[in-house]
Structure formats: structure tokens, C-alpha cells
N, C-alpha and C positions, 0 to 999 in steps of 0.2 A: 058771200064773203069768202074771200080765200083763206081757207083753213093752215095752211102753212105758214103764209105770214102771218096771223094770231098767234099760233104758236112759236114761232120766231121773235115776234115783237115780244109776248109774255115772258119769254123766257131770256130773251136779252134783259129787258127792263126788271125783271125779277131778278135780276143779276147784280144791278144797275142800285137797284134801290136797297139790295143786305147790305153791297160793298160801301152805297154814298151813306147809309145810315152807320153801319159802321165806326166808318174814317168820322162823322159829325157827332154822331150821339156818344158814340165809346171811347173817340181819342179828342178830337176837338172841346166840345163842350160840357164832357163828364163833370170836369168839376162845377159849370153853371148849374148848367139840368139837377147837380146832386143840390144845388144851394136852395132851388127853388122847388122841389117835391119834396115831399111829407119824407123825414127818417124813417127808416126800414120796412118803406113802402113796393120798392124795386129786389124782385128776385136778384139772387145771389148766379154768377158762370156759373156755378156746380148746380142749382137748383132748374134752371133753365132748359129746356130740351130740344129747342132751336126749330125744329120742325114746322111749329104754328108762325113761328117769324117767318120761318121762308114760304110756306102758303097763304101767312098774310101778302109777304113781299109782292108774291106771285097774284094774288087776287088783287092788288093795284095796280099791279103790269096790267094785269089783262081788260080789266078795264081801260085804259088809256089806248091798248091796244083794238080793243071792241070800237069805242068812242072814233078811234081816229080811223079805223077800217070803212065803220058802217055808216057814219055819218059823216064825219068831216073831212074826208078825203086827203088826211096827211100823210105826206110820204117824204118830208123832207126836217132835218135836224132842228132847223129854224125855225117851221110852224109848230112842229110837237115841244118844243122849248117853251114858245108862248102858249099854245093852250095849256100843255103839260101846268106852266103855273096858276096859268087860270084854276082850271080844275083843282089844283092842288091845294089852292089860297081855300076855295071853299070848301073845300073836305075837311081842311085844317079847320079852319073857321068855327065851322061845324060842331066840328066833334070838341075842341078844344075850350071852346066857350059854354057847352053843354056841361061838358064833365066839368070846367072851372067852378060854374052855377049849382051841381047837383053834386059833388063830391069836391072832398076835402084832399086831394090829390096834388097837385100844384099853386104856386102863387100866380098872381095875375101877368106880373111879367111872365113869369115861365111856360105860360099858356100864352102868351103874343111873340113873344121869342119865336115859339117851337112853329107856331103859324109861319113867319117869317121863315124859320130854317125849313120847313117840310114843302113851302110855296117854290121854295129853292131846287132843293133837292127832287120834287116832281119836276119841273122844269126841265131839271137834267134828265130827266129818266124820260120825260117825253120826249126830248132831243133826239134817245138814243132809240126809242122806241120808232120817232118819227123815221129815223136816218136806217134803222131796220127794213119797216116795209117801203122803204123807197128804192130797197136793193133788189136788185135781178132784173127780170121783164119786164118793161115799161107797155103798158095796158093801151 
């Protein structure tokens, strides 16, 4: 596996996913997301230390970036677009339907909402993840 593009792709797409969550969770659908999770469940800016956002960011870049390196041979915006949401619908899936069942955290839309927005938003970040390692020297 070429180590510079992992680290490229991760770090584009770790880039990719603060700014798209961001623009989506903090200006778009603030007011939704606040309608539909539990009141004064969500840290406060001030409380927050942003750190763990950006190596979570960063550990779903690099998966995508892993996934498309080592196995699925993406190197282009349009295929990392569509796995990107593949992968992403199930990650979402996942985790969102687990914590919906097992914690008192959000409502049922707001756990199929956020599936929907996150299936989106990995899309794009595999897009940019894909359209990363397809730069430079062609193999």
C-alpha cells in the first residue's frame, strides 16, 4: 500500500468530514438535531476540546482511505462518492440504530435523519478521498 497516499487521502478526507460536519450538524440542521436529542445532552463550544472530533474525523478518513487503497482500487471522485456512501449508510446504520435501541439519546427520526445526512456526507468525503489517491503517478 502506498503510504503517502493513505496519508494524503486521510488527511484530505479528515479535512473534508470537520468542514462537511460542520457546515451540516452546526449551521444547517442545528436547530433539527437540537429538536430531536435529549435537552442538555450535547456539550457546550466552551466545554468541548475539538481534539477527539478531529481524530475521530481523521480515523473515518483513513478508513475509507485504507478500504479504497487496499482493497477496492479507487482512485477516482465518482467511485469513492458511491462506496463512500455505501460504507457510510452502514456505519451510520449501525451505530445509530444501536444507540437509538440502547440509549435514551435521540428520537427515531433523528437517528434516520442523521443516517441519511452522514450516508451523505461520507459520500462526499469519499469523493474527495477517492479524487486524492487518483492524483499524481498513474500505477
Amino acid at each position: 500500500m502506498d503510504t503517502k497516499k493513505f496519508a494524503l487521502g486521510t488527511l484530505a478526507g479528515g479535512v473534508a468530514y470537520f468542514f462537511l460536519g460542520f457546515l451540516i450538524y452546526a449551521i444547517l440542521m442545528e436547530d433539527f438535531f437540537a429538536a430531536h436529542t435529549v435537552k442538555g445532552i450535547m456539550k457546550s463550544e466552551t466545554e468541548m476540546k475539538y481534539y477527539p472530533m478531529v481524530l475521530g474525523n481523521l480515523s473515518h478518513a483513513a478508513l475509507l482511505s485504507f478500504v479504497f487503497l487496499k482493497w477496492a482500487n479507487i482512485k477516482s471522485f465518482g467511485e469513492g462518492l458511491l462506496a463512500g456512501a455505501i460504507i457510510g449508510f452502514f456505519m451510520a446504520a449501525g451505530f445509530d440504530l444501536i444507540t437509538y435501541d440502547t440509549a435514551k439519546i435521540m428520537s427515531f427520526i433523528g437517528a434516520s435523519v442523521d443516517i441519511i445526512v452522514y450516508t451523505i456526507m461520507t459520500g462526499l468525503v469519499g469523493g474527495v478521498v477517492g479524487a486524492v489517491l487518483g492524483m499524481g503517478k498513474k500505477e
